[in-house]
N, C-alpha and C positions, 0 to 999 in steps of 0.2 A: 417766198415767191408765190402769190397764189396761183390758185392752177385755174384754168380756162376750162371751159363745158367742153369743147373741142378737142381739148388733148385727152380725155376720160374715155378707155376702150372700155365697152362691157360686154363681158359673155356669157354666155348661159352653158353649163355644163350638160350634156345627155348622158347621161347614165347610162342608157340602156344602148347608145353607140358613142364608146369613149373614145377620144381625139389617139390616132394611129402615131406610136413611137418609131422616130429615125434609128438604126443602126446605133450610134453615137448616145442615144437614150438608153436604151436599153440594155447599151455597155455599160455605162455609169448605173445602170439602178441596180443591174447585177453585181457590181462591184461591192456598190455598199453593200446590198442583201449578204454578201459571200465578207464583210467585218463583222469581223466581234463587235457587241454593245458597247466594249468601253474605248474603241477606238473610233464610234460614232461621236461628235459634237452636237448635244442635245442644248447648247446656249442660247440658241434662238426660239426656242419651241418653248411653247406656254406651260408654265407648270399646271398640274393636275391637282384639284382638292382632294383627300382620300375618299371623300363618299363620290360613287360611281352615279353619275348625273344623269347621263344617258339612257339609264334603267329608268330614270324616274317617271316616264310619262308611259312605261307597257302598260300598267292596268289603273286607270282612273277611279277613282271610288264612285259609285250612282248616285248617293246620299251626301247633300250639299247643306248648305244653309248660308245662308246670305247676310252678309256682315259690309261694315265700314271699316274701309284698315286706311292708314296714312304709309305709302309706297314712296322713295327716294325714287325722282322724277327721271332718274337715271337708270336705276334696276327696273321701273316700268318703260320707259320707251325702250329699254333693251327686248325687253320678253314682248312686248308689241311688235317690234321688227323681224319677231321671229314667224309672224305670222297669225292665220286665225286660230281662235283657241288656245290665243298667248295664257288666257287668266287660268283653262284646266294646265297649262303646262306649268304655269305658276304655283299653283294647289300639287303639281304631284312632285315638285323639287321640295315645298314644305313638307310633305308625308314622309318622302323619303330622308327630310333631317330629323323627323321624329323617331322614324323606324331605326335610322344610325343611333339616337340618343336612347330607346329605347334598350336596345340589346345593351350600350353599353352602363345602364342603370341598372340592371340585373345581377 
């Protein structure tokens, strides 16, 4: 069924004032918080690669140089959706699989 421009809610999250939990919220988030891990159902949740990704864009290198790569048009308009300075966020996920493959070539 496709879906119509009209039925698409968008929202903007504020960080810095997060959307106020009901009673009924707050019972359920404490509920889980208060399970053990293995009685969580982690089946819907995205697996994780082992190298930590998220580290990858703290420190950028200064020292660049300028190349032609051929990019799957797919992993580029992914890292473009993420915003400006997709191409250093691009350059520090390759560092960081060097540095993974680094330590473990030692």
């Amino acid at each position: 069924m496709p879906t119509k421009e009209s039925n698409i809610v968008k929202r903007t999250l504020d960080l810095k004032k997060p959307p106020q939990l009901s009673a009924e919220q707050k019972a359920r988030l404490d509920a889980v918080a208060a399970m053990p891990d293995e009685q969580i159902d982690y089946s819907d949740a995205p697996s994780l690669p082992d190298a930590v990704w998220m580290k990858a864009a703290e420190q950028l290198p200064h020292t660049k140089k300028q190349i032609t790569l051929r990019i799957d048009a797919e992993v580029l308009e992914f890292f473009k959706h993420t915003g400006a300075r997709y191409q250093s966020r691009m350059n520090a996920v390759l560092r960081s699989y060097v540095e993974a493959h680094k330590a473990h070539a030692k």
